[in-house]
N, CA, C and O atoms as CSV, one atom per row, in Angstrom:
chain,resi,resn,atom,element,x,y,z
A,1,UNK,N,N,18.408,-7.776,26.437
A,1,UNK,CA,C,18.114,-6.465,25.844
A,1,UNK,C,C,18.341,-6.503,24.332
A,1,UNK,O,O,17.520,-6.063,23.527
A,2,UNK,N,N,19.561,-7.082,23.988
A,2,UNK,CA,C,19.869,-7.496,22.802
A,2,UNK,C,C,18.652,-7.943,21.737
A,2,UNK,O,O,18.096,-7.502,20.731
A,3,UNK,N,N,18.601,-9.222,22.709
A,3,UNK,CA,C,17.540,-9.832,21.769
A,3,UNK,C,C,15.962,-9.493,21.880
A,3,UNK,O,O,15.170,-10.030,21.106
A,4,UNK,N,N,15.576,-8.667,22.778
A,4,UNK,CA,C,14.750,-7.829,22.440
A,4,UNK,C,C,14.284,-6.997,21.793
A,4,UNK,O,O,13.094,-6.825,21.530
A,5,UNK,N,N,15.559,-6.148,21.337
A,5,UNK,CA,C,15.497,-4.982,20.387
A,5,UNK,C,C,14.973,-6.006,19.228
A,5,UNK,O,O,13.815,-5.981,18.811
A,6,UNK,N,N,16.125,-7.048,18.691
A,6,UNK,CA,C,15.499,-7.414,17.838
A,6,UNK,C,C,14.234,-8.768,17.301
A,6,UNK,O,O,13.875,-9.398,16.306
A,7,UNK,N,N,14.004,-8.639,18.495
A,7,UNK,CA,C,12.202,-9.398,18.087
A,7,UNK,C,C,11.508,-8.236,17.636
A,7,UNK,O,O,10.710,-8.198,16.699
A,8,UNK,N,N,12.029,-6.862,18.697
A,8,UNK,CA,C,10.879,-5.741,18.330
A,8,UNK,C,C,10.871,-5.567,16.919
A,8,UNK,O,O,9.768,-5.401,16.399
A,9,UNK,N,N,12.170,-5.573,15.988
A,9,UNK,CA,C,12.422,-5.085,14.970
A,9,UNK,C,C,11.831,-6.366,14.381
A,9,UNK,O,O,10.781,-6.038,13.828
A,10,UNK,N,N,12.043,-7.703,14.252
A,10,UNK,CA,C,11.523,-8.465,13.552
A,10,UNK,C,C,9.339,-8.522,13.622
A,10,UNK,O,O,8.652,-9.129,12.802
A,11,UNK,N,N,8.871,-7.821,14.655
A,11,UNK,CA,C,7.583,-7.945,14.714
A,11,UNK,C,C,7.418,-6.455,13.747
A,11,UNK,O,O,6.299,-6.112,13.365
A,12,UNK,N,N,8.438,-5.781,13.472
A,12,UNK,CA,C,8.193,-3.996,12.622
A,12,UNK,C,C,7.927,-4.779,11.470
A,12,UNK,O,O,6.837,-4.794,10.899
A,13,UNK,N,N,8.873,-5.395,11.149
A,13,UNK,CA,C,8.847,-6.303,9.931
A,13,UNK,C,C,7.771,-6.661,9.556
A,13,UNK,O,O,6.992,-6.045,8.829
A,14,UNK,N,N,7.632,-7.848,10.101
A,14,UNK,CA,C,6.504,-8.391,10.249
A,14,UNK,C,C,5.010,-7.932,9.732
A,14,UNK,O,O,4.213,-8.399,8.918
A,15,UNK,N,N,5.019,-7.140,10.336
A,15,UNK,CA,C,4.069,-5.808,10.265
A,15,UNK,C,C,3.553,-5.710,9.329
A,15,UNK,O,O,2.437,-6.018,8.911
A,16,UNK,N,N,4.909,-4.975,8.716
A,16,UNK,CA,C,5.589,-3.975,7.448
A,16,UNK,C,C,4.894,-5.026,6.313
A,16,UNK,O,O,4.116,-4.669,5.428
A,17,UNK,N,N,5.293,-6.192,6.518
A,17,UNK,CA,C,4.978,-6.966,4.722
A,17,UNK,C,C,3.715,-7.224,4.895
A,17,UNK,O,O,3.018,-7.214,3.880
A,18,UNK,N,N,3.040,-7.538,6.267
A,18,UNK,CA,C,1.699,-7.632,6.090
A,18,UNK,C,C,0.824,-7.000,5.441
A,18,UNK,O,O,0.082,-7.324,4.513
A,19,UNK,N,N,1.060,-5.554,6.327
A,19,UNK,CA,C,0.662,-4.050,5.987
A,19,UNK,C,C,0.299,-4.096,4.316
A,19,UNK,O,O,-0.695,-4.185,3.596
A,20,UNK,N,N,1.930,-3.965,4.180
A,20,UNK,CA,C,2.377,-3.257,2.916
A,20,UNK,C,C,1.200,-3.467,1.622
A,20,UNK,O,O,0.452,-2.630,1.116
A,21,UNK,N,N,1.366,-4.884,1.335
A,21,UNK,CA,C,0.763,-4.740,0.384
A,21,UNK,C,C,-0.519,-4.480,0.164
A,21,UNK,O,O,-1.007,-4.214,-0.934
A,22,UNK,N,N,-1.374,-4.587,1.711
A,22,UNK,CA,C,-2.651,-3.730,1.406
A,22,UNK,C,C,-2.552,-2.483,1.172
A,22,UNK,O,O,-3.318,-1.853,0.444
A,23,UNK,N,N,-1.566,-2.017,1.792
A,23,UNK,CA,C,-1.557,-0.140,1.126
A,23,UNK,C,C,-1.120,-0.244,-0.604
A,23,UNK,O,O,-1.515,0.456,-1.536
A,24,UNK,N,N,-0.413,-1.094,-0.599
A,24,UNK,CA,C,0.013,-1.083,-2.353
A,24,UNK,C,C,-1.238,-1.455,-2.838
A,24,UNK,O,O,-1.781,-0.897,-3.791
A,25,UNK,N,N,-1.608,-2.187,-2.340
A,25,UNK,CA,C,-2.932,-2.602,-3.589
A,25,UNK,C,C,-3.997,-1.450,-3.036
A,25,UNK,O,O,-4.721,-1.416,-4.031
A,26,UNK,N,N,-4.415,-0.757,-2.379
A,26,UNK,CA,C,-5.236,-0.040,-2.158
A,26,UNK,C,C,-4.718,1.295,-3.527
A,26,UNK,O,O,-5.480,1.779,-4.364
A,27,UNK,N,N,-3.090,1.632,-3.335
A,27,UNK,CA,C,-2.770,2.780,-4.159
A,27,UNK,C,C,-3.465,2.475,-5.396
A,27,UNK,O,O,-4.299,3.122,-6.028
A,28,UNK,N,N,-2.876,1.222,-5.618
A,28,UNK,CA,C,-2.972,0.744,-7.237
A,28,UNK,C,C,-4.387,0.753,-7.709
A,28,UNK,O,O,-4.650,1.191,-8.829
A,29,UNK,N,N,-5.354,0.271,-6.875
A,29,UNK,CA,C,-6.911,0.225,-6.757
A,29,UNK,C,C,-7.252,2.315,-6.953
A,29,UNK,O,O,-8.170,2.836,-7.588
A,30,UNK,N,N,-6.620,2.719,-6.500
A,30,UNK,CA,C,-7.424,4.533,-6.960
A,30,UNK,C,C,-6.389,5.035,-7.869
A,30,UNK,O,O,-6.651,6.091,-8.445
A,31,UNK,N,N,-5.140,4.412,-8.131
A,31,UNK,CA,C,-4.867,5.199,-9.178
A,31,UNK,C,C,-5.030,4.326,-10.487
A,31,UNK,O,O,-4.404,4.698,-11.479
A,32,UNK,N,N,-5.843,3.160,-10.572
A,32,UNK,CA,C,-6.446,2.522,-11.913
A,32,UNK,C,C,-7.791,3.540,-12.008
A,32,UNK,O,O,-8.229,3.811,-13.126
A,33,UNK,N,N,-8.355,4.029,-10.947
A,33,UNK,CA,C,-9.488,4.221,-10.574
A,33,UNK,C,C,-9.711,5.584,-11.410
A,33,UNK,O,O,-10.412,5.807,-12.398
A,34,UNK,N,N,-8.885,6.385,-10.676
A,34,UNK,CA,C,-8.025,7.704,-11.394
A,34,UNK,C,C,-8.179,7.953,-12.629
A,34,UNK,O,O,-9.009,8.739,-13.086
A,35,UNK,N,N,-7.240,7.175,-13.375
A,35,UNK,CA,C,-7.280,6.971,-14.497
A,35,UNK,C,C,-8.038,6.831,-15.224
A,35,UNK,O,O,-8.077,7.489,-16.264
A,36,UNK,N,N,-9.202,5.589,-14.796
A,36,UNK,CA,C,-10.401,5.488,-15.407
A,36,UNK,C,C,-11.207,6.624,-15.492
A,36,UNK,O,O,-11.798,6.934,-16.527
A,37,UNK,N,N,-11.261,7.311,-14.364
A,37,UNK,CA,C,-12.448,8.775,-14.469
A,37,UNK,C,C,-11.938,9.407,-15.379
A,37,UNK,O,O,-12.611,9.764,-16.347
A,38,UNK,N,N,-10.869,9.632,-15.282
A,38,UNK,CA,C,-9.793,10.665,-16.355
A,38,UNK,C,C,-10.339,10.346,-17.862
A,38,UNK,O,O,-10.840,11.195,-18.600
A,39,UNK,N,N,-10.162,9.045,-18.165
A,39,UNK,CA,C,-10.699,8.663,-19.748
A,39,UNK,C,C,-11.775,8.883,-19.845
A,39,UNK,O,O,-12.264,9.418,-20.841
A,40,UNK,N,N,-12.740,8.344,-18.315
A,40,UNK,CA,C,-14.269,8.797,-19.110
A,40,UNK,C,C,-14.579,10.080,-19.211
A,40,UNK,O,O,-15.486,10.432,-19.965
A,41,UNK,N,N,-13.565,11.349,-18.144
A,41,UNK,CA,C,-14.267,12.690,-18.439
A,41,UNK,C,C,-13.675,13.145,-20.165
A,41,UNK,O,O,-14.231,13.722,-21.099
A,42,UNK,N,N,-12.381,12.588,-19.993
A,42,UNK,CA,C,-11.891,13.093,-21.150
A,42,UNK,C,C,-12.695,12.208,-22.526
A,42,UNK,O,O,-12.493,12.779,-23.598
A,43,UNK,N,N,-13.449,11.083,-22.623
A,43,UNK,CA,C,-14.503,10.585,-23.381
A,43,UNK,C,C,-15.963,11.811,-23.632
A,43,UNK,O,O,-16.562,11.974,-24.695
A,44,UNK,N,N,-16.218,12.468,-22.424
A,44,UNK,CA,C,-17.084,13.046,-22.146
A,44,UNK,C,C,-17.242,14.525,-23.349
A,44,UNK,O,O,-18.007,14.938,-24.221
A,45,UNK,N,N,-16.000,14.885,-22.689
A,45,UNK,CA,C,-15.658,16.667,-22.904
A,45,UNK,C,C,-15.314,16.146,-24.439
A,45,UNK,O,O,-14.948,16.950,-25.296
């Protein structure tokens, strides 16, 4: 039981760093993105 709990927790892990940095790079990807519209409206106006 023991060592069950923690495989489960080591496969969360696991997961987790896989995951992660596609969600980080996805953030980082719309808020460069963001930004960019921002300069060109504010280029615009």
């Amino acid at each position: 039981r023991c060592l069950n709990s923690f495989v489960n927790k080591f496969d969360v892990t696991l997961i987790t760093l896989f995951t992660l940095p596609d969600i980080y790079r996805e953030a980082h990807i719309n808020t460069a993105r963001a930004i960019a519209m921002g300069a060109i409206i504010k280029e615009l106006l």
